[in-house]
Structure formats: structure tokens, C-alpha cells
GUKOLVEX-321750 format. One record per residue (C-alpha): chain; residue number from 0; y, z, x. Coordinates in steps of 0.05 Angstrom, whole numbers, m for minus. Last residue first. Example, Ala and Ser with C-alpha at 12.3 -4.5 7.8 and 13.67 -1.06 7.14 Angstrom:
residues 2
 gutor lomar      Y      Z      X
     A     1    m21    143    273
     A     0    m90    156    246
This chain:
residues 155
 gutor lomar      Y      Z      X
     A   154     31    272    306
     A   153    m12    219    286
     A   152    m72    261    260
     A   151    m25    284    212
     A   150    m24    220    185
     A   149    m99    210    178
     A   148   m105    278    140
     A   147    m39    251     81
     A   146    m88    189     79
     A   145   m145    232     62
     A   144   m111    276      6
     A   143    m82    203    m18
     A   142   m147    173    m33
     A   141   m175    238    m66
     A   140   m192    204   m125
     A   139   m171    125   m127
     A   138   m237    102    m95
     A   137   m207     47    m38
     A   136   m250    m20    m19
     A   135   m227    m20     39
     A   134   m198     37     70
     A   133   m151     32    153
     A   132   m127     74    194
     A   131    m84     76    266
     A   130    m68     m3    253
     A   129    m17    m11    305
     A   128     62    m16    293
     A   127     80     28    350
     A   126    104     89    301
     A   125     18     85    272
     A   124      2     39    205
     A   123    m43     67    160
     A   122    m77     16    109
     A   121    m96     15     52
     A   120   m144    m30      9
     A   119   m156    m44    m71
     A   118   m188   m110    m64
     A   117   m141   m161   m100
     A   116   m177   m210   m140
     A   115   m225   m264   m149
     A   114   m289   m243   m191
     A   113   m358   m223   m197
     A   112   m383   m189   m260
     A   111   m418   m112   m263
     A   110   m346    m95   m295
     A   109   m314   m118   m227
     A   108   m342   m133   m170
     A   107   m302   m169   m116
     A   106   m297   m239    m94
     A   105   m222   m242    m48
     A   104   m158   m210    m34
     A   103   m157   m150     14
     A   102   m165   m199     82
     A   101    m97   m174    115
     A   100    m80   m253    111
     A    99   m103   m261     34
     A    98    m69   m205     11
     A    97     m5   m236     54
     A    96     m8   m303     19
     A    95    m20   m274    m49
     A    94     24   m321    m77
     A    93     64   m260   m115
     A    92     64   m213    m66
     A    91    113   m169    m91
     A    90    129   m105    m60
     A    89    142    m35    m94
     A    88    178     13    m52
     A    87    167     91    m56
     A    86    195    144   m103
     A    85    154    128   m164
     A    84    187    154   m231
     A    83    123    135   m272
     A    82    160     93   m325
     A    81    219     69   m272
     A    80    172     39   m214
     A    79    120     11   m267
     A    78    184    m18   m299
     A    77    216    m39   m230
     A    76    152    m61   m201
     A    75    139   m121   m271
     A    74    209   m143   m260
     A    73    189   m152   m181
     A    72    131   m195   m207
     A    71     58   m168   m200
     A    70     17   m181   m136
     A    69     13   m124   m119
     A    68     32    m82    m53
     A    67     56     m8    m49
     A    66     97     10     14
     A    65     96     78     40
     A    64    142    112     95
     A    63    124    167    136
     A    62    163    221    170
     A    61    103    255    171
     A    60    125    326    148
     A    59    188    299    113
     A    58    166    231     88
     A    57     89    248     78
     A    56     83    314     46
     A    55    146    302     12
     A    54    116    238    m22
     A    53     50    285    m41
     A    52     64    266   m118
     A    51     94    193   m108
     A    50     32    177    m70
     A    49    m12    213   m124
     A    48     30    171   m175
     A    47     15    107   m150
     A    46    m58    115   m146
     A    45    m65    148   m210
     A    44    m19     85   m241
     A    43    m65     34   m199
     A    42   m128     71   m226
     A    41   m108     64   m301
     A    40    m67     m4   m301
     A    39      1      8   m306
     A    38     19    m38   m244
     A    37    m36    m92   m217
     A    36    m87   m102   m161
     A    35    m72    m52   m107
     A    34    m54    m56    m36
     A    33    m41     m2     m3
     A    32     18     m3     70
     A    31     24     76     90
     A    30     77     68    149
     A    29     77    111    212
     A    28    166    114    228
     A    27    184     81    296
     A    26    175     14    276
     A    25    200      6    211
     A    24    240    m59    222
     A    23    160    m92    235
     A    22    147    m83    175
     A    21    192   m117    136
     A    20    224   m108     72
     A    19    265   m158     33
     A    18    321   m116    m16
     A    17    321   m129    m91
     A    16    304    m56   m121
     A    15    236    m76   m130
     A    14    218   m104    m65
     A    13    216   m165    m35
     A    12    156   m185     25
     A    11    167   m191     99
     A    10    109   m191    138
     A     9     79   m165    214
     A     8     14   m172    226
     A     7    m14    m95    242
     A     6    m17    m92    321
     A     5    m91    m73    332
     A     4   m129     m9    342
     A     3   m159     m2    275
     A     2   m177    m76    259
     A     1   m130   m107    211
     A     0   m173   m147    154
């Protein structure tokens, strides 16, 4: 995982609408990278939609862009995207590779049962490209309130 303090590892990943994002071309901006395990689930979808909710909160008074991460299928972003009207990027991950890298794939709990899978994670990244924040393990309630405080921190 990214220590706080440390240049986040660049990627490029696709996103919904086609394009290839990369971090690194965002330098300048603080960037909200979460990692979640799949679109329409219950969580991800409360997730999603309290970044989508406070998105003004974080574009125009942070000047913040976020990037969602699954590994779902682009087809799979655009409907989630679409269904929930989510005004933020979807990537695609779909080897996992960069889960793997930032350390937010992996044996998890689930159901009382361990299992392989993404580890719902997020990450703040500061207009230098360095890890200002960082949540593993992310409870969906109130994750957005404290991202939205870590932000403002920046500014």
C-alpha cells in the first residue's frame, strides 16, 4: 500500500467513456483514487453515489478529481455509471495488476469466510502526486464526509 508521504505509483487504466487515464497527467489537481470490489452491489452503489452526491464539494471547492477503481469490465462502468448518474470516471482493472501493486487486493473477510478480493481502499492523492491520505479497509458510511475533511486540509 502507498505510504502517506510518498509519490503515489503512477498508472494508466481505461475508463468508461473510452479514454486511458493517468495519474500522473493530473498533477496539479488532489485526486480521490477508491478502490471498490464490484458495481451495483449495495456498499459500492452507496459508495459511488455519496461521491457523486458531494462531487461539487470536491471539484469546485477542492478542485479535486475522483477516480473509482473495480475490477469490473468497462461495459459493466458505463451501466453502473448511467443507472446511478455518477459524475466521476470509472476505471477498469480488469487483471488486477494495479489492486495488487497499491496492495488493496488480497485475503479478506467476508461473510465470517476468508477470501481473495478487492479490499475496499482510498486513497487521497495531494497536487504533487504524493499520498496526502490514505483508508484501508473503508466502512461505506461517512467515508466521503471524511475524505471531503482530508481535502480541505490540502488547501
Amino acid at each position: 500500500m502507498p505510504e502517506i508521504g510518498s509519490l503515489a505509483p503512477d498508472f494508466t487504466l481505461p475508463a468508461d467513456d473510452g479514454s486511458l487515464v493517468t495519474l500522473s497527467s493530473l498533477r496539479g489537481r488532489p485526486v480521490v483514487v477508491y478502490f471498490y470490489p464490484r458495481d451495483d452491489t449495495p456498499g459500492c452503489t452507496t459508495e459511488a453515489c455519496d461521491f457523486r452526491d458531494r462531487q461539487a464539494q470536491l471539484a469546485v471547492g477542492q478542485g479535486a478529481v475522483v477516480l473509482g477503481i473495480s475490477g469490473d469490465s468497462l461495459a459493466a462502468h458505463q451501466k453502473f455509471k448511467k443507472k446511478y448518474d455518477l459524475n466521476f470516471a470509472l476505471l477498469s482493472d480488469a487483471d488486477k495488476a494495479l489492486m495488487r501493486a497499491w496492495g488493496v487486493f488480497g485475503k479478506k473477510i467476508m461473510y465470517g469466510k476468508e477470501v481473495e478480493g478487492v479490499i475496499r481502499s482510498t486513497f487521497v492523492i495531494d497536487r504533487d502526486g504524493k499520498v496526502a491520505a490514505a483508508w484501508k479497509k473503508v466502512s461505506v458510511k461517512g467515508h466521503a464526509d471524511a475524505v471531503l475533511a482530508e481535502l480541505a486540509k490540502l488547501s
